[in-house]
C-alpha positions in Angstrom: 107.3 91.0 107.6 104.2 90.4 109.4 105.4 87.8 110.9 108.2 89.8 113.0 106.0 92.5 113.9 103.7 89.7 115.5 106.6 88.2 117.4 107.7 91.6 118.3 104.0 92.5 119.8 104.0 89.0 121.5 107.4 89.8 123.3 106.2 93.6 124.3 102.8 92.2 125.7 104.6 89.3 127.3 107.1 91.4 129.0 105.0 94.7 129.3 107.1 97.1 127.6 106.6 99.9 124.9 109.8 99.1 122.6 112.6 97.0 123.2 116.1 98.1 124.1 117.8 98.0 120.7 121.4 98.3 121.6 122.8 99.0 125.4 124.6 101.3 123.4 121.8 104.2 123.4 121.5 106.1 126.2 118.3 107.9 125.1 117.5 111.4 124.4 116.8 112.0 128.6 120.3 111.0 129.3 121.3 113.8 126.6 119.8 116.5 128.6 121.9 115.9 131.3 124.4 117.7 129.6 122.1 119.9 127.0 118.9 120.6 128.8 117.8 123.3 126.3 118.6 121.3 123.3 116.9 118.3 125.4 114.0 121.4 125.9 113.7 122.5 122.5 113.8 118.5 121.3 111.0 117.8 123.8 108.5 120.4 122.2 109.2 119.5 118.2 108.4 117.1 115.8 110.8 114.8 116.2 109.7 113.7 120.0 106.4 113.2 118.2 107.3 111.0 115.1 106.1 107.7 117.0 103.8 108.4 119.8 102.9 105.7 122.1 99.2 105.6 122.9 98.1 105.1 126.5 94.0 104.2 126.1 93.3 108.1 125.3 94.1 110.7 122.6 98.2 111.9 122.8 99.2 115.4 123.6 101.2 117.1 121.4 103.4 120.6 122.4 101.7 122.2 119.2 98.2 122.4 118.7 97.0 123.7 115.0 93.7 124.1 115.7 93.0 126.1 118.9 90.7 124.1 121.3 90.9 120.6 119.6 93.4 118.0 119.8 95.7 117.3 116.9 94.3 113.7 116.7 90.4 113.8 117.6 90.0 110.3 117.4 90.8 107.0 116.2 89.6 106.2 112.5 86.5 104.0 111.5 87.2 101.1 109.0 84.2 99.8 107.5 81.9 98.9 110.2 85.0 98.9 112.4 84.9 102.3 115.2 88.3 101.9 116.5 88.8 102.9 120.1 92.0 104.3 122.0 92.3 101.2 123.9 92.9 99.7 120.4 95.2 101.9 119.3 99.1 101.3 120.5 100.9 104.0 118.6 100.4 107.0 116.2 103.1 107.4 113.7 103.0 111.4 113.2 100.1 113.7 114.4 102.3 116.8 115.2 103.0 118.5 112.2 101.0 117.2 108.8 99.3 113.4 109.6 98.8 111.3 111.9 98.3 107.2 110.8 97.2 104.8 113.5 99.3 101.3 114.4 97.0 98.6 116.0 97.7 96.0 118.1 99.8 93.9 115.8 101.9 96.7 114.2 100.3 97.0 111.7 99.3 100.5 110.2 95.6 100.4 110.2 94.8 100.9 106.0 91.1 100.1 104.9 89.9 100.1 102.2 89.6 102.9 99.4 86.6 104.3 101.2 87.9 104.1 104.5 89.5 107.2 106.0 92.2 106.0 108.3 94.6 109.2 107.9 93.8 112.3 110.2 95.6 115.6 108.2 96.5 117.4 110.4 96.7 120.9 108.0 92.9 120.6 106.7 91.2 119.2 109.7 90.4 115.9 107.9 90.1 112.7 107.2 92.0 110.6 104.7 92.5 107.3 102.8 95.8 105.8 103.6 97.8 103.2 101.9 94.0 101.8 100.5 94.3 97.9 101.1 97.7 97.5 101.9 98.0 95.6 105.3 101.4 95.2 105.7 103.6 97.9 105.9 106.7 97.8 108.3 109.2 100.3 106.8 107.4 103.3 108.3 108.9 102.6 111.7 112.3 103.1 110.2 112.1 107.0 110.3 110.2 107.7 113.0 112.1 105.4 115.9 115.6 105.8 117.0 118.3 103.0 117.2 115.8 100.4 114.8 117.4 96.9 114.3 115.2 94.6 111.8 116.1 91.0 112.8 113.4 88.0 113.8 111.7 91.2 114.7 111.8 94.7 114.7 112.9 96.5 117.3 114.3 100.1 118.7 115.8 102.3 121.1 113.4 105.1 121.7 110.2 106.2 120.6 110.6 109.3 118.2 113.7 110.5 116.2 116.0 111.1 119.6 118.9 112.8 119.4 120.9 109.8 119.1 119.4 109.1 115.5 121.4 112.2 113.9 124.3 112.0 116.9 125.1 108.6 117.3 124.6 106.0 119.8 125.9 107.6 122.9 127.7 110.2 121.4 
């Protein structure tokens, strides 16, 4: 498993993309709104948009804020003597509604150890142990993308649960 997700980073780096193009046969949730800009709208400000957040060097916004002032996701965790940065961060799986976990570099969900509070919940405004020394977990992406195909390596339409992932490709 850790082996695809490497040779899917490689390929995104290499070719300076976010996600690969699954299947030509997604059109993405954009090319829904063309006909249903207020479910498009309505999409754009929930949960699902937010399920799989790409992370550009700084903290993501979120349409919903819990806390008034602060951001959903303050800042990366700290593992051990690790402090993790933005720039280290490539995605956030969550972060609108109840937790946000952090994917590094290589895809990987970044764990820790037992002591090491790598969750942010989002409800109590705190830090959390997540998967405690368990490196290698892969099956997250399955609910949080759109269009996922797991083949030499793991790939997807869209960021987020679109609208094709309860519609259909193209529908």
């Amino acid at each position: 498993m850790q082996l695809r997700l490497l040779l899917l980073l490689a390929f995104m780096v290499g070719f300076g993309i976010n996600a690969v193009l699954a299947s030509s046969d997604y059109a993405g949730s954009e090319a829904c709104g063309n006909c249903h800009p207020a479910k498009l709208e309505s999409w754009a400000e929930s949960g699902h948009h937010s399920s799989l957040v790409d992370v550009d060097g700084e903290a993501p916004l979120y349409p919903y804020n819990y806390h008034s002032g602060d951001p959903n996701v303050p800042n990366p965790p700290i593992v051990g003597d690790v402090l993790y940065a933005w720039s280290d961060i490539d995605y956030i799986i969550g972060g609108y509604y109840r937790s946000a976990v952090f994917v590094d570099h290589e895809g990987q969900i970044i764990s820790g150890g037992e002591d090491d509070l790598t969750a942010w919940n989002i409800w109590d405004a705190e830090w959390k142990p997540y998967h405690a020394n368990d490196y290698a977990q892969d099956d997250c992406y399955q609910c949080h993308v759109t269009g996922i195909e797991d083949g030499e390596t793991v790939s997807w339409a869209e960021d987020g649960v679109g609208c094709e992932a309860c519609h259909g490709p193209d529908s």
